[in-house]
N, C-alpha and C positions, 0 to 999 in steps of 0.2 A: 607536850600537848598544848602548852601556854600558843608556841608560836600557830600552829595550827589553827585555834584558834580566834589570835589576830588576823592570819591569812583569811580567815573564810567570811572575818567580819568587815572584807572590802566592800564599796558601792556604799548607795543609798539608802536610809535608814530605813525605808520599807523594804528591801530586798535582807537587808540583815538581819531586820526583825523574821521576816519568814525564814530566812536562812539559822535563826535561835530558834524558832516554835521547832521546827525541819528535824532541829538536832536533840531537845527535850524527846519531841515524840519518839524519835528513834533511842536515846537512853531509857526511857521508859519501859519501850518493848524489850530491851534488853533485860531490865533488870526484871 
């Protein structure tokens, strides 16, 4: 999961940040 991750936290810091919030919202709903 670590590398995954890494991978998704490529680009610019505004794309990453939306790319974190993206993935919070979605474990959320999960859980």
């Amino acid at each position: 999961q670590k590398t995954k991750k890494t991978e998704m936290l490529d680009g610019p810091p505004g794309e990453v940040a939306k790319k974190l919030v993206d993935r919070l919202r979605n474990e959320v709903r999960v859980l």
